[in-house]
DSSP file (Angstrom, degrees, kcal/mol; ACC not computed):
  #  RESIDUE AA STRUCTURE BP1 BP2  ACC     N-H-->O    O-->H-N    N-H-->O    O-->H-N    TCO  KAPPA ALPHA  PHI   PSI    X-CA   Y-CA   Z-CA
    1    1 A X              0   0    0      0, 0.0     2,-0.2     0, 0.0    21,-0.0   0.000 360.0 360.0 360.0 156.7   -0.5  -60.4   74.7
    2    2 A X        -     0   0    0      1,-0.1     6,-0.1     2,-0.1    21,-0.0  -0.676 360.0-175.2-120.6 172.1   -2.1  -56.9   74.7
    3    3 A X        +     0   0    0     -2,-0.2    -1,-0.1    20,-0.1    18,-0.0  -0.098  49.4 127.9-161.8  15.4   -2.1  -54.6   71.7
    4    4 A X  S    S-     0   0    0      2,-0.1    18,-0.2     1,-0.0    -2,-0.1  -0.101  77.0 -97.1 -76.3 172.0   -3.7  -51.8   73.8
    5    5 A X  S    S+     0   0    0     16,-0.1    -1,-0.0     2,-0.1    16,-0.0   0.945  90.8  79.7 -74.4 -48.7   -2.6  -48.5   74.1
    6    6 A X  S    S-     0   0    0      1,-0.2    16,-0.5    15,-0.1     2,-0.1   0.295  85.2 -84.2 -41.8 168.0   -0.7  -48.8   77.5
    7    7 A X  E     -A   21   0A   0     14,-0.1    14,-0.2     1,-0.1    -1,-0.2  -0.400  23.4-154.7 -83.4 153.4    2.4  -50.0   78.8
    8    8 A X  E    S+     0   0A   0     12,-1.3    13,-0.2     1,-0.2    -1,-0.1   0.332  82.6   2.9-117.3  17.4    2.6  -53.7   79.5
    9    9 A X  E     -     0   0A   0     11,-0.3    11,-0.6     2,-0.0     2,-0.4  -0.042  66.0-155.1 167.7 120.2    5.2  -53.0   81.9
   10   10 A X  E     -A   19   0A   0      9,-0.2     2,-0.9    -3,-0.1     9,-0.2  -0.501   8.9-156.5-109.1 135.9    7.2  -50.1   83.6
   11   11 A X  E     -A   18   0A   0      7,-4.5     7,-1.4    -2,-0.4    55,-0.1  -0.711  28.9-159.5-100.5  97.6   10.8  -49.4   85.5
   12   12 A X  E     +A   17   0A   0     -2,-0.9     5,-0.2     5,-0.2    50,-0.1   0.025  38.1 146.9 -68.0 176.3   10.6  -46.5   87.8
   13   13 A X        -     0   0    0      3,-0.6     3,-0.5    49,-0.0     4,-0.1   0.356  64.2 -86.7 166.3  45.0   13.1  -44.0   89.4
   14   14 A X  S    S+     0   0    0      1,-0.4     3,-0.1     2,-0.1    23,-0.1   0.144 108.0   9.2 -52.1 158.3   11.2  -40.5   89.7
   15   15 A X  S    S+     0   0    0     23,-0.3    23,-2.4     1,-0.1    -1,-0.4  -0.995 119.6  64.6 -84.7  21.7   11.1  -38.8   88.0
   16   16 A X        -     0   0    0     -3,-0.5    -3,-0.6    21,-0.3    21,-0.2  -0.071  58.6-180.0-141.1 173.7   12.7  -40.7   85.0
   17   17 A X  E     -A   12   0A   0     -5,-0.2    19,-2.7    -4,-0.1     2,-0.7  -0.490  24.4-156.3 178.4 115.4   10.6  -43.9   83.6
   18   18 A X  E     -AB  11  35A   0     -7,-1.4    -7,-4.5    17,-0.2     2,-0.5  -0.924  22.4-167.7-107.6 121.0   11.1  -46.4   80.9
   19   19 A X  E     -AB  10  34A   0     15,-3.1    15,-2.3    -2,-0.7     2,-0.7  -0.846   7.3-149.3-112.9 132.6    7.6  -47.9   79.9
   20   20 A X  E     -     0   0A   0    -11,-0.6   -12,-1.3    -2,-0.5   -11,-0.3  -0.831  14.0-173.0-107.8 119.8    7.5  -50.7   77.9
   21   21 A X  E     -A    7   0A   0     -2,-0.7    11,-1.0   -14,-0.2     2,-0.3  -0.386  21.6-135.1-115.9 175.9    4.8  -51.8   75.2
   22   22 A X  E     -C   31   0B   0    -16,-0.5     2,-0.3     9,-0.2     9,-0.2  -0.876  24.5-172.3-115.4 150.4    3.8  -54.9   72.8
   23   23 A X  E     -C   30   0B   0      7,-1.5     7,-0.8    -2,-0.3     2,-0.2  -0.814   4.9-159.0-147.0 109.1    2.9  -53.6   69.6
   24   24 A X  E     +C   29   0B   0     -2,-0.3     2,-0.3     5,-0.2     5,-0.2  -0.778  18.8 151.1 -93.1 149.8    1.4  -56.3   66.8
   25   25 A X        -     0   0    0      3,-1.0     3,-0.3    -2,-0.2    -2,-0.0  -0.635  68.1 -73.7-132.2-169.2    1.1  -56.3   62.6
   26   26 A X  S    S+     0   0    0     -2,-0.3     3,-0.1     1,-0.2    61,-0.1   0.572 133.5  56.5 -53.3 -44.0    1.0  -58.4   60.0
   27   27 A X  S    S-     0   0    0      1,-0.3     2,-0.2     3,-0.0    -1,-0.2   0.436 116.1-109.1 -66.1 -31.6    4.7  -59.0   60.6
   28   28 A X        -     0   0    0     -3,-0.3    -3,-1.0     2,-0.0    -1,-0.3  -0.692  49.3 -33.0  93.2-156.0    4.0  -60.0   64.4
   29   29 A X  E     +C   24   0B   0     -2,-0.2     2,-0.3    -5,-0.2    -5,-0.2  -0.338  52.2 173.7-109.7 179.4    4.5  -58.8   67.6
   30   30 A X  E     -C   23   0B   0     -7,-0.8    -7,-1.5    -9,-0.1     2,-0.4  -0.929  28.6-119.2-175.5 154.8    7.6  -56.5   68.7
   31   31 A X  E     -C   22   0B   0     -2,-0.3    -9,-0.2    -9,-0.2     2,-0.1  -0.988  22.8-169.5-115.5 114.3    8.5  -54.5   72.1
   32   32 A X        -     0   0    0    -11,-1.0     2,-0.3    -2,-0.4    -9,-0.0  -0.179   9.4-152.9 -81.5 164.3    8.9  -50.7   72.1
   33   33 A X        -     0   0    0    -13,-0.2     2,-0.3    -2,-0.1   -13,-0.2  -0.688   4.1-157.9-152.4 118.5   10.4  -48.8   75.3
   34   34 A X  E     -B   19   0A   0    -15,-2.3   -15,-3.1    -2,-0.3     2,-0.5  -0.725  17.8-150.4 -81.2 122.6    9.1  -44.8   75.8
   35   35 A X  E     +B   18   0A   0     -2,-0.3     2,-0.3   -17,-0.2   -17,-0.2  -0.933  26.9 171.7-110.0 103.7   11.9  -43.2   78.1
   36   36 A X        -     0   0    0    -19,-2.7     2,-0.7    -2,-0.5    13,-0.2  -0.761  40.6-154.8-139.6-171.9   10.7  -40.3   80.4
   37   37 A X  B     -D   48   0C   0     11,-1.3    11,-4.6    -2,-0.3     2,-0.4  -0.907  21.8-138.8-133.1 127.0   10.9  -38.1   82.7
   38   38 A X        +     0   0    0    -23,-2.4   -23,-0.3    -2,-0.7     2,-0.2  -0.720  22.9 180.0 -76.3 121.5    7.6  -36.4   84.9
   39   39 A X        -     0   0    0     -2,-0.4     7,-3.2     5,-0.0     2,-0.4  -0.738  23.4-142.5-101.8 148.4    7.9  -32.3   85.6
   40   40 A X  E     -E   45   0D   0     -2,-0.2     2,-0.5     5,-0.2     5,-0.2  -0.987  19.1-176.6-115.9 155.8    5.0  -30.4   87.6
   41   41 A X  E >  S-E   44   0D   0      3,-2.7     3,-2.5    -2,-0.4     2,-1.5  -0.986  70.5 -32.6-125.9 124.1    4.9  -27.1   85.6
   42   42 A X  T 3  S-     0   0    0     -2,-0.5     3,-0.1     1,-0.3    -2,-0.0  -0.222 122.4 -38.4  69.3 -89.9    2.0  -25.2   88.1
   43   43 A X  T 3  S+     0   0    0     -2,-1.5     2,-1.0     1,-0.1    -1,-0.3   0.070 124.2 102.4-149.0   6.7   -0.5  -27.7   89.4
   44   44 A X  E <   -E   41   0D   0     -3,-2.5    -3,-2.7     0, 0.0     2,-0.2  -0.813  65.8-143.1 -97.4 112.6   -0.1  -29.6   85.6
   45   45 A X  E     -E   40   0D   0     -2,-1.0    -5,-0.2    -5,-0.2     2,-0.2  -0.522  24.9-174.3 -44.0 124.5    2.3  -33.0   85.5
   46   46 A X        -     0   0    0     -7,-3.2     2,-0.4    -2,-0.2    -1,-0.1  -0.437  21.1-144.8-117.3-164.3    4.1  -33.1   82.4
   47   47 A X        +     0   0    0     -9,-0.2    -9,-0.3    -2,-0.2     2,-0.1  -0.828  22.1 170.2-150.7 109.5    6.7  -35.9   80.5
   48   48 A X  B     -D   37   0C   0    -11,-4.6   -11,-1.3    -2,-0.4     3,-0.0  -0.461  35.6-138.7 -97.8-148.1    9.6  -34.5   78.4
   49   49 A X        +     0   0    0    -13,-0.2     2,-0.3    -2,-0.1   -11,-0.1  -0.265  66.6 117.4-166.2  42.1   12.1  -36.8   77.3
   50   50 A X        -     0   0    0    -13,-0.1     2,-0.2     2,-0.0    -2,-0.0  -0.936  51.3-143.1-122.1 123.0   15.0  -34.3   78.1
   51   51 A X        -     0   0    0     -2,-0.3     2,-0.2    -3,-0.0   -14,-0.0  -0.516  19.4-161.6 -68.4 114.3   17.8  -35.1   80.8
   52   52 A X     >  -     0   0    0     -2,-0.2     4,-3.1     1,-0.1    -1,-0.0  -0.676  44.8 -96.9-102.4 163.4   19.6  -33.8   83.2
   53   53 A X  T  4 S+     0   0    0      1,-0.2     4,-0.1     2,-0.2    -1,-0.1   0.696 124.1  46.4 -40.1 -42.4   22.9  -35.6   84.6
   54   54 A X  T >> S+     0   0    0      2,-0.2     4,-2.4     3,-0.1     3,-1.0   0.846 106.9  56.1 -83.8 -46.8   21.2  -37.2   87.5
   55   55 A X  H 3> S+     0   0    0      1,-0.2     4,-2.0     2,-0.2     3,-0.5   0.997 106.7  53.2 -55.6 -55.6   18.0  -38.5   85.4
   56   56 A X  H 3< S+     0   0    0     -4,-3.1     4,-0.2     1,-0.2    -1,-0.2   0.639 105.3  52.7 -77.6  14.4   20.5  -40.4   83.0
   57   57 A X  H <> S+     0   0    0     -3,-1.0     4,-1.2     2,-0.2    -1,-0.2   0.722 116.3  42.5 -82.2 -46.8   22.3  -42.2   86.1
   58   58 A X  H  X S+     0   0    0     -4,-2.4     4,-1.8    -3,-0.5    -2,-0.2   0.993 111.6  55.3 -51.3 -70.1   18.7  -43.2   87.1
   59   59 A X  H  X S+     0   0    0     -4,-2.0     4,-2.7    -5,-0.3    -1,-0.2   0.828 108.6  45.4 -31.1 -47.0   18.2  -43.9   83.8
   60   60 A X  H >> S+     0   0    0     -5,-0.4     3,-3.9     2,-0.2     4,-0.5   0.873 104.2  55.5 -67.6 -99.3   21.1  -46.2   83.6
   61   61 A X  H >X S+     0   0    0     -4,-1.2     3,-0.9     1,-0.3     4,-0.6   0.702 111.3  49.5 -61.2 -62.9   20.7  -48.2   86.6
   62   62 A X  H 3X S+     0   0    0     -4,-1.8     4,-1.2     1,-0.2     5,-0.4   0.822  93.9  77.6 -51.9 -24.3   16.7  -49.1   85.1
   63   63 A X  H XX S+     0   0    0     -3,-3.9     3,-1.6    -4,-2.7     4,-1.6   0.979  93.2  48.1 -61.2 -39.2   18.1  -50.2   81.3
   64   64 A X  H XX S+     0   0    0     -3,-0.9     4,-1.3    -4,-0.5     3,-0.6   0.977 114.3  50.9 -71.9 -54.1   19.4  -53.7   82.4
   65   65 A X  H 3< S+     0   0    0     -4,-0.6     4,-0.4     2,-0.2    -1,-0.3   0.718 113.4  38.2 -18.7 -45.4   16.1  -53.9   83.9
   66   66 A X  H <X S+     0   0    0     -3,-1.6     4,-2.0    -4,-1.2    -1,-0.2   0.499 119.0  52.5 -94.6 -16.9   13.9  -52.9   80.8
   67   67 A X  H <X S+     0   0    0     -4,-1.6     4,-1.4    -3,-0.6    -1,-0.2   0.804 105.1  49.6 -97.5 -13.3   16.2  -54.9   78.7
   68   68 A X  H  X S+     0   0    0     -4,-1.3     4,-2.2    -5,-0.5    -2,-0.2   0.900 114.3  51.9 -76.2 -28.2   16.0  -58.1   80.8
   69   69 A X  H  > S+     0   0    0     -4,-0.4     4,-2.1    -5,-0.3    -1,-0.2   0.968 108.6  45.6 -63.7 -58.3   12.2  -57.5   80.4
   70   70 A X  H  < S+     0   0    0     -4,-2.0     4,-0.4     1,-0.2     5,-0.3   0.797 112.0  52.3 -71.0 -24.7   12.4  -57.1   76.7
   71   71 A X  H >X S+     0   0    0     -4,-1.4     4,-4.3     1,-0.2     3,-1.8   0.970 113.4  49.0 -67.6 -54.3   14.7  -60.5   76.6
   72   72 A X  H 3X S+     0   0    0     -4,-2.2     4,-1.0     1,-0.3    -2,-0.2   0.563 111.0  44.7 -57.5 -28.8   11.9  -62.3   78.7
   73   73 A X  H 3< S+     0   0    0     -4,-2.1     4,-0.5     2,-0.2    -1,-0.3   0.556 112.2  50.9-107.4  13.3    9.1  -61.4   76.9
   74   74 A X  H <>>S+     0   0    0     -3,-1.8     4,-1.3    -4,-0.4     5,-0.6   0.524 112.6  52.4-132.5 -62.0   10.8  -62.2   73.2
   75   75 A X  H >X5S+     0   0    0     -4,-4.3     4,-1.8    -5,-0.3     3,-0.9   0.971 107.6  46.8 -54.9 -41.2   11.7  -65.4   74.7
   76   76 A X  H 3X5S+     0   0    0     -4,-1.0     4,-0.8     1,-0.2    -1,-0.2   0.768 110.6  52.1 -55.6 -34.8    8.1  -66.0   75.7
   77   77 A X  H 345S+     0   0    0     -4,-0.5    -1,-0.2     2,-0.2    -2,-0.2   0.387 109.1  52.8 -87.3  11.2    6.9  -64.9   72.1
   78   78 A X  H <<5S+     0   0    0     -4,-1.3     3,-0.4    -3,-0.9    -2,-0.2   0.581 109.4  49.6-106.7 -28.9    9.6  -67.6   70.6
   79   79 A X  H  <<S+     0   0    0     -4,-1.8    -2,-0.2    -5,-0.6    -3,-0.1   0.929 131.5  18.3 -65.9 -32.7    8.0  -70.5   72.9
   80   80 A X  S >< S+     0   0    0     -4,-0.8     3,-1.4     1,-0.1    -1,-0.2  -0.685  74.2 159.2-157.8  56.9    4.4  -69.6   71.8
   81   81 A X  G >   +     0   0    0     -3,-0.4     3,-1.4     1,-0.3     2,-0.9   0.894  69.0  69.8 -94.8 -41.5    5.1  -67.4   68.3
   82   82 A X  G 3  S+     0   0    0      1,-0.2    -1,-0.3     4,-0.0    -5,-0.0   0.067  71.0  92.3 -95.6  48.0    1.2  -68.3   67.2
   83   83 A X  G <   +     0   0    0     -3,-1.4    -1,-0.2    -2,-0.9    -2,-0.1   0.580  47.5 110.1 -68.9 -19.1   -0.4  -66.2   69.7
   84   84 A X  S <  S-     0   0    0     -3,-1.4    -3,-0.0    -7,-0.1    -2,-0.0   0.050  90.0 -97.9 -57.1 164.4   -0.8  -63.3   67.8
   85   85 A X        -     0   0    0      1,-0.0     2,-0.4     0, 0.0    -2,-0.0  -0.563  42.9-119.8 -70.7 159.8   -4.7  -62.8   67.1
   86   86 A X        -     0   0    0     -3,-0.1     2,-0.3    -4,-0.0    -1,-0.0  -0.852  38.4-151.8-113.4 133.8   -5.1  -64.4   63.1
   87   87 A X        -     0   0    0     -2,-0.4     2,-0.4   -61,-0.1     3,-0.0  -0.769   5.6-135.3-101.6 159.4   -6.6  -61.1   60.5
   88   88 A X    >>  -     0   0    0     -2,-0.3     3,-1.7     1,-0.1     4,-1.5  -0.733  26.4-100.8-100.4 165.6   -8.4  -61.2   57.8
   89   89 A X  H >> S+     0   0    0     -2,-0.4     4,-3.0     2,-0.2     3,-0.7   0.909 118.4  52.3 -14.8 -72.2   -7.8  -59.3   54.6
   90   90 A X  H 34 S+     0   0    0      1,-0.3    -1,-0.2     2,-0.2     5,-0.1   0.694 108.0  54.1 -55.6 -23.7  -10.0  -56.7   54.8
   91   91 A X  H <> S+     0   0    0     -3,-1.7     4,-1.3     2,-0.2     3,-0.5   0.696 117.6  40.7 -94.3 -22.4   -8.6  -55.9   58.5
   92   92 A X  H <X S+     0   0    0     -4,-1.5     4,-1.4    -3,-0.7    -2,-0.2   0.979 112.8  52.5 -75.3 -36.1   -5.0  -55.7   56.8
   93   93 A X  H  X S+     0   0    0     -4,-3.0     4,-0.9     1,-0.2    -1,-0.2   0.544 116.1  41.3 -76.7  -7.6   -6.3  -54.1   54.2
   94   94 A X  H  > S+     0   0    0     -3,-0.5     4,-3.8    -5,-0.2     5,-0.2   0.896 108.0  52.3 -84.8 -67.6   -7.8  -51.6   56.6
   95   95 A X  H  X S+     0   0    0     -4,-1.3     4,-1.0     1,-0.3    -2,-0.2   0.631 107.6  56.9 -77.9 -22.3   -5.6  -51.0   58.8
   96   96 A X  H  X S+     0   0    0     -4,-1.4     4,-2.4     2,-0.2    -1,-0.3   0.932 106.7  52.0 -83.0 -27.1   -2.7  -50.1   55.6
   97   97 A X  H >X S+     0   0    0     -4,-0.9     3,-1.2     2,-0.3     4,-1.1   0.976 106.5  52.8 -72.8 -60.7   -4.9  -47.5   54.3
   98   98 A X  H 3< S+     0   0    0     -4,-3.8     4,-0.4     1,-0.3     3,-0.3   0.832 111.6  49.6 -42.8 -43.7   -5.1  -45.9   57.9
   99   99 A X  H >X S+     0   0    0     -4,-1.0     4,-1.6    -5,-0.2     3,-0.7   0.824 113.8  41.4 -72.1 -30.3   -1.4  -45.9   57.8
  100  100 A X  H <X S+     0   0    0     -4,-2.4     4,-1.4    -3,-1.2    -2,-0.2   0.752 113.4  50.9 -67.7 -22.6   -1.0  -44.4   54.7
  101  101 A X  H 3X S+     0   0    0     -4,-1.1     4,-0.6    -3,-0.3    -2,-0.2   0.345 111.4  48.4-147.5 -40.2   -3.6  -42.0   55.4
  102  102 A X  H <> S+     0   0    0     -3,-0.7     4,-2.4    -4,-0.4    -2,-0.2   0.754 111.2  58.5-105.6 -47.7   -1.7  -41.1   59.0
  103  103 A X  H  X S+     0   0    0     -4,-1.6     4,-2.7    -5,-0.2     5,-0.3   0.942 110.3  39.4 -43.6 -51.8    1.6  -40.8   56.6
  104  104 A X  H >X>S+     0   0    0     -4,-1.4     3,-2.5     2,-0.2     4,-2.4   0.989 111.1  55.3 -61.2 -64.2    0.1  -38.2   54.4
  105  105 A X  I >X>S+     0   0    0     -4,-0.6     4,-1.8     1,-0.2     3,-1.2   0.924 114.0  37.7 -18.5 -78.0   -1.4  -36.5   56.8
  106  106 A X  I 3X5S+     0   0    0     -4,-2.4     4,-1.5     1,-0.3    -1,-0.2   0.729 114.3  54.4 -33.3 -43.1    1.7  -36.1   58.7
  107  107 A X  I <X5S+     0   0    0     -4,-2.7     4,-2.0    -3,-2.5    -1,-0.3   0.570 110.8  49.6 -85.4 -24.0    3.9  -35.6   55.2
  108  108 A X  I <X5S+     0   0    0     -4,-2.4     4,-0.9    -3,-1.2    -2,-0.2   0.540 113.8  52.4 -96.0  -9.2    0.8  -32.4   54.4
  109  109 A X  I  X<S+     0   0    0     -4,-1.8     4,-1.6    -5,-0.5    -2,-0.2   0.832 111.9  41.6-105.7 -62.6    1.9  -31.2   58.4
  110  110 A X  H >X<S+     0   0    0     -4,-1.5     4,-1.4    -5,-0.5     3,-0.6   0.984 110.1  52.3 -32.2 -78.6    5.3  -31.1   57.8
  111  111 A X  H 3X S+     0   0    0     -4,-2.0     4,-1.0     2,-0.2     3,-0.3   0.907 109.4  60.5 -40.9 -50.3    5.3  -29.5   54.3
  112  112 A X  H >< S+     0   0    0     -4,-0.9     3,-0.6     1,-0.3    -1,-0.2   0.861 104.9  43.8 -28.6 -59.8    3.1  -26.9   56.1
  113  113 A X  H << S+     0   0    0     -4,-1.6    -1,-0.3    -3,-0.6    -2,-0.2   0.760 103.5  62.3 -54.3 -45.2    5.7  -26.0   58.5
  114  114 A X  H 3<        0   0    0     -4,-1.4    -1,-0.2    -3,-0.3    -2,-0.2   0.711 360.0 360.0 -75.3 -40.4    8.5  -25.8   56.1
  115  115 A X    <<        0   0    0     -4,-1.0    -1,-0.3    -3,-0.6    -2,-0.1   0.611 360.0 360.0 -89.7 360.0    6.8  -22.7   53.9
């Protein structure tokens, strides 16, 4: 199992994509899917995540895909549920401060905006 920044596995249809990632806590592991879609705006490649008629027909035909995926790898983490890597304290303890930390932040970025 990965816990890396990347996808650990993608369904294509350009421009549209759903990439799908492993995410672990304390809690254990769980499966995300990012849905998007690639623009070129100049010479730059971009991602929104807004759709036009014909991206969500793409779109459609890849969910049974992404979801069979997600079934398959949730079955695999119920056969083998103590893979996740074992923490100690100090790394939980770490790793909540950084999340509270990311929260404020976030909560002081917001309030900004708002005045």
């Amino acid at each position: 199992m990965s816990n890396g920044n990347g996808p650990i596995d993608k369904f294509q249809d350009y421009p549209v994509e759903i990439a799908l990632f492993e995410r672990q806590s304390e809690n254990g592991t769980w499966h995300n899917a990012q849905v998007s879609k690639t623009y070129k705006e100049g010479e730059e490649y971009k991602r929104t995540n807004s759709f036009t008629r014909n991206d969500l027909l793409k779109l459609n035909a890849l969910l049974p895909q992404a979801i069979n995926r997600m079934q398959e790898l949730a079955q695999e983490q119920r056969e083998q549920p103590d893979k996740r890597p074992v923490q100690d304290m100090d790394t939980i303890r770490r790793d909540a401060q950084a999340h509270r930390a990311r929260q404020a932040q976030r909560q002081s970025h917001e309030q900004g905006q708002e005045v």
